[in-house]
C-alpha positions as CSV (number, residue, x, y, z in Angstrom):
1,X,7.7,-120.3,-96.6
2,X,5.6,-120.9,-99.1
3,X,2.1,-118.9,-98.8
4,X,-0.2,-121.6,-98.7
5,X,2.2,-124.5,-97.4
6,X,-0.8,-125.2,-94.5
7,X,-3.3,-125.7,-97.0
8,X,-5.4,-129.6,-95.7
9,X,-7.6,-131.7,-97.4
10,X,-11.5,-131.0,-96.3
11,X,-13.9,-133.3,-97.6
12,X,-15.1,-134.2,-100.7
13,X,-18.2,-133.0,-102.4
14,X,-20.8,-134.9,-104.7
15,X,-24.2,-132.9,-103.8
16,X,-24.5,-129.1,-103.5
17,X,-26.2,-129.6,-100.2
18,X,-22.8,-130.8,-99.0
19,X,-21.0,-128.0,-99.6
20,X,-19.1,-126.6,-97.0
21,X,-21.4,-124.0,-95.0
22,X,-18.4,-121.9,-93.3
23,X,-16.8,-120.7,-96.8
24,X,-16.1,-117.5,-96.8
25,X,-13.7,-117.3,-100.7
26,X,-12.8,-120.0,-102.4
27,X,-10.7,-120.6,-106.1
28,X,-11.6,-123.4,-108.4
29,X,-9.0,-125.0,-110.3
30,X,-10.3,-126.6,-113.7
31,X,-8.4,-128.3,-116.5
32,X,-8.4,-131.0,-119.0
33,X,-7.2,-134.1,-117.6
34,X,-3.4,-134.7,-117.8
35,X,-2.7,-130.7,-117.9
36,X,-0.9,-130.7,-114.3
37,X,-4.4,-129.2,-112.4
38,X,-2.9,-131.8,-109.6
39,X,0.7,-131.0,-109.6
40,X,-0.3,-127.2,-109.7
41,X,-2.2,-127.6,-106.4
42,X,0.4,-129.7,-104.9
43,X,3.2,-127.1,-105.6
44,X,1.3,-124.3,-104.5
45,X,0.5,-126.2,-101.5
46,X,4.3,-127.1,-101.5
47,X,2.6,-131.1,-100.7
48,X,3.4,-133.5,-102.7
49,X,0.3,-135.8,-102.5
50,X,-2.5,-133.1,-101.5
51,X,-4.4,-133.2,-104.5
52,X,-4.4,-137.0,-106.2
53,X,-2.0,-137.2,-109.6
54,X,-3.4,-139.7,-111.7
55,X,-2.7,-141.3,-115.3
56,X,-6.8,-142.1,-116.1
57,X,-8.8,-139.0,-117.4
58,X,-11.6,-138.5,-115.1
59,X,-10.6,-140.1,-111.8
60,X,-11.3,-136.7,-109.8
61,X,-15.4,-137.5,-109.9
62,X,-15.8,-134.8,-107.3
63,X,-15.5,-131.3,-106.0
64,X,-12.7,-131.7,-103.4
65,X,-11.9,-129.0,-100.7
66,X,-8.6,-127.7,-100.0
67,X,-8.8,-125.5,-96.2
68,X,-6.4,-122.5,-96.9
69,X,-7.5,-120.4,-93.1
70,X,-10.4,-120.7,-92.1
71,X,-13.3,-120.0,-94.2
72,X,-10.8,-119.7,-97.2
73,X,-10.4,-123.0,-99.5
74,X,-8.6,-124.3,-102.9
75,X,-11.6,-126.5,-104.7
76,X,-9.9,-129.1,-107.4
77,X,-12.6,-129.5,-110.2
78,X,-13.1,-132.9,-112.3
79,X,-10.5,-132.7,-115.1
80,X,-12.8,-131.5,-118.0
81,X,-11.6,-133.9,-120.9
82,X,-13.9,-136.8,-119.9
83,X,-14.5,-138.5,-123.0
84,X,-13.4,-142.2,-121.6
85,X,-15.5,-141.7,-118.4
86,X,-18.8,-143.7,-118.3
87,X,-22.2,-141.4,-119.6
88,X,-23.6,-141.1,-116.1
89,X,-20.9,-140.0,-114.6
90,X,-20.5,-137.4,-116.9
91,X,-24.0,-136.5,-116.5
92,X,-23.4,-136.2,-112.8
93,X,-20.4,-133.9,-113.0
94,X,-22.0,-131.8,-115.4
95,X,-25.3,-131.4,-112.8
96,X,-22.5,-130.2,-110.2
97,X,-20.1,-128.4,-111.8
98,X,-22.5,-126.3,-114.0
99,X,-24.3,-124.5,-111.0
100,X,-21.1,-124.6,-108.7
101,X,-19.4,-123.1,-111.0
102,X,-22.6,-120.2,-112.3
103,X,-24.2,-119.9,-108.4
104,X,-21.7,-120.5,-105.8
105,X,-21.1,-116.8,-104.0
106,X,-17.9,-117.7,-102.5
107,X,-16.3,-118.5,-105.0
108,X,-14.2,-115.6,-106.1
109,X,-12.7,-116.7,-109.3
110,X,-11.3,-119.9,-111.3
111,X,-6.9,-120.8,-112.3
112,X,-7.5,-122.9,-115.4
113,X,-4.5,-125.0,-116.1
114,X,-3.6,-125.2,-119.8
115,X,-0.5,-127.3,-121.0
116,X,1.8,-124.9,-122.7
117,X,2.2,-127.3,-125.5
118,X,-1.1,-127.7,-126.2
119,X,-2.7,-124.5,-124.8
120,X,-6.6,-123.1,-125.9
121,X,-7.6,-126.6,-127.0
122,X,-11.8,-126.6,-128.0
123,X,-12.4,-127.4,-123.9
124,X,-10.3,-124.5,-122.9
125,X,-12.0,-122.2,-125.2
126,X,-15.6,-123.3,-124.1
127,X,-14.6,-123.4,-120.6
128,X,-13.4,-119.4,-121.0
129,X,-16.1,-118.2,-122.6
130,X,-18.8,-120.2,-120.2
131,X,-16.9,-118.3,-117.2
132,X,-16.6,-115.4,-118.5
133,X,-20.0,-114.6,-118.2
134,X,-19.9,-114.4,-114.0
135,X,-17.5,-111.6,-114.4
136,X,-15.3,-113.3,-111.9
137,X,-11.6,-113.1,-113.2
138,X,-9.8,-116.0,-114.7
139,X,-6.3,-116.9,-114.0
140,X,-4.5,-119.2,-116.6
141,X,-1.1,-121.6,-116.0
142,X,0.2,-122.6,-118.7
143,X,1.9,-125.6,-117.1
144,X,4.6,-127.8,-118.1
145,X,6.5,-124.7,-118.9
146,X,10.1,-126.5,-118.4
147,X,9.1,-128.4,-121.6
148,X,9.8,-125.8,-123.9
149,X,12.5,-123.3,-124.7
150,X,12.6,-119.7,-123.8
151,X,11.4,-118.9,-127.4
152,X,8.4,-121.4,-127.5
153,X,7.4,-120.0,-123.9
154,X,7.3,-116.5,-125.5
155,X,5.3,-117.5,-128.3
156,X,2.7,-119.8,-126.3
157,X,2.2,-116.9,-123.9
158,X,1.8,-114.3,-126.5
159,X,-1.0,-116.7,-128.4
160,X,-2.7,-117.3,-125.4
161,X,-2.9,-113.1,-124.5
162,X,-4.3,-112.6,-127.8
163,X,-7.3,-114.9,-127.2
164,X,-8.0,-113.3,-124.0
165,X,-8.2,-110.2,-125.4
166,X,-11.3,-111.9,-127.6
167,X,-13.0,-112.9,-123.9
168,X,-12.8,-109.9,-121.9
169,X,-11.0,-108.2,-119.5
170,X,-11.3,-110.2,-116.2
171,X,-8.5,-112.8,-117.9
172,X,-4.7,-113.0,-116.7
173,X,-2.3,-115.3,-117.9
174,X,1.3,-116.9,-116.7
175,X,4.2,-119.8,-117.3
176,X,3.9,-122.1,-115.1
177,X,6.0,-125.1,-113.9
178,X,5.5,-127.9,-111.2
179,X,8.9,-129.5,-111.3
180,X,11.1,-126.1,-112.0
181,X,8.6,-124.1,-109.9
182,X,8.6,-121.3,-111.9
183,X,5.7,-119.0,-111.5
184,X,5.0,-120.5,-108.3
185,X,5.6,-116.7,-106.2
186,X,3.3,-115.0,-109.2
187,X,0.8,-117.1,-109.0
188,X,0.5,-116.9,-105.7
189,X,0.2,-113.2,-105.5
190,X,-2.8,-113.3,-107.5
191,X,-4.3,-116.0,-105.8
192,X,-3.8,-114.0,-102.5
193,X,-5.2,-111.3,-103.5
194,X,-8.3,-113.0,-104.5
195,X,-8.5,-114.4,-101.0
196,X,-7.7,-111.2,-98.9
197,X,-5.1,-113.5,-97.8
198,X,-1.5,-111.0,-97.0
199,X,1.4,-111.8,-99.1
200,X,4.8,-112.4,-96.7
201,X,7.3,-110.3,-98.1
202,X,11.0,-112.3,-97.0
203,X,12.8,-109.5,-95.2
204,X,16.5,-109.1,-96.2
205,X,19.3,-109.7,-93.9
206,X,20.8,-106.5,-92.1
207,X,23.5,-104.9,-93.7
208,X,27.0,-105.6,-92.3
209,X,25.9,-108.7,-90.2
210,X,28.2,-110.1,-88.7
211,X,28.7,-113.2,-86.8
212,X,28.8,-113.0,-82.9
213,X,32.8,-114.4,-83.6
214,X,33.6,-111.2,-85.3
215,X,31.3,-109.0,-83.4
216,X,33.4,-110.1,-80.4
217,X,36.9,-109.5,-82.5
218,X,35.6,-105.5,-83.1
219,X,34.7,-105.5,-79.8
220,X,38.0,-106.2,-78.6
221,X,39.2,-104.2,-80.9
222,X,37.3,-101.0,-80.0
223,X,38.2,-101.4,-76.1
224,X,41.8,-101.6,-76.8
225,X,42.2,-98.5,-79.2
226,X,40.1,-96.6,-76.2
227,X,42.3,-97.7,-73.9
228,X,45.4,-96.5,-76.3
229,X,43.9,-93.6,-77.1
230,X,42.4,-92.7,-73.4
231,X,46.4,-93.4,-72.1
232,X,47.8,-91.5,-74.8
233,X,45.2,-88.7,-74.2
234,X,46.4,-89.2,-70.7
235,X,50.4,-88.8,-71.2
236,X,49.4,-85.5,-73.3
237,X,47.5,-83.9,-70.9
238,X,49.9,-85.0,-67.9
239,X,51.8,-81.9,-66.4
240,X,55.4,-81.8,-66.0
241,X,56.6,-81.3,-62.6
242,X,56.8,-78.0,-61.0
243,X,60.6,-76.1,-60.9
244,X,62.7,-75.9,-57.9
């Protein structure tokens, strides 16, 4: 089961006052609009329509909550690549993001989504480098992974490592696909861990299991060579009669 297939919608924040008061952790996910920040939260969440998809850059306005456990929360950020949205609210994203992002002590680090194709755009960069400076980690997916081939995955992950190195140390990076869900159980142990949330290792079958069919079949099996073996055991041991 997917680790954080009971994650719920929350509420939806526009004011720091509203934030919620019982967080313990919570994970930001930022993004330019149209990278897959959505999709990513919807297949981690395994959901399909948890966190709103939409085609117009800008619809998410707010700070939505994701409950994970209690106290623990997914927060979906307004898709940073605004430039269509009205100046206001701009100006009113930037008056919520910028101290939620720099003050808020539960939050315990940020996934930025990048699009493979077009990863460390001017945004992504600025958006790095601004986060950096909490010294909470960073976690990347480069989404829409399934896009390119094996070789332009390699070479998109290796240019994206290099410009980490530039930013510090707190910086992680992975492939990342909605629709193939690759990278979904990697991302999810890092995630976890930032959460103090235990990963659920799948325990393998038992080797030799059989079905109760066959388990009856060697059953059988065992009870009838005892019972050759006790009555030839028997016929051994049996004396002949005594001599007139």
């Amino acid at each position: 089961m997917p680790l954080f297939q009971k994650a719920v919608f929350h509420t939806t924040v526009a004011s720091l006052r509203d934030l919620p008061a019982d967080s313990e952790r919570e994970i930001a996910f930022a993004g330019r609009s149209n990278a897959g920040k959505s999709s990513a939260i919807n297949t981690l969440a395994n959901h399909t329509r948890l966190a709103y998809v939409s085609k117009t850059p800008g619809r998410t306005q707010h700070l939505n909550f994701f409950t994970l456990a209690a106290g623990k929360y997914f927060v979906d950020l307004p898709g940073y690549g605004f430039a269509k949205a009205p100046e206001d609210i701009r100006a009113q994203w930037e008056g919520l993001l910028a101290p939620y992002l720099r003050f808020r002590l539960p939050l315990v680090g940020l996934v930025l989504i990048m699009d493979s194709r077009h990863p460390l755009t001017e945004l992504d960069l600025q958006m790095l480098a601004w986060f950096a400076q909490t010294d909470k980690p960073i976690h990347i997916l480069l989404s829409k992974a399934d896009k390119l081939t094996r070789q332009e995955q390699a070479l998109a992950l290796r240019d994206v490592q290099a410009a980490l190195l530039k930013i510090g140390d707190r910086c992680t990076v992975q492939l990342f696909s909605s629709l193939k869900k690759t990278g979904v159980g990697e991302a999810e142990a890092v995630l976890a861990g930032w959460l103090g949330i235990e990963t659920q290792e799948e325990v393998p079958p038992p080797v030799g299991l059989c079905t109760e069919k066959v388990a009856r079949a060697k059953n059988r099996a065992a009870i009838g060579w005892s019972a050759r073996t006790g009555g030839a055991k028997t016929r051994t041991n049996k004396k002949p009669p005594a001599k007139g």
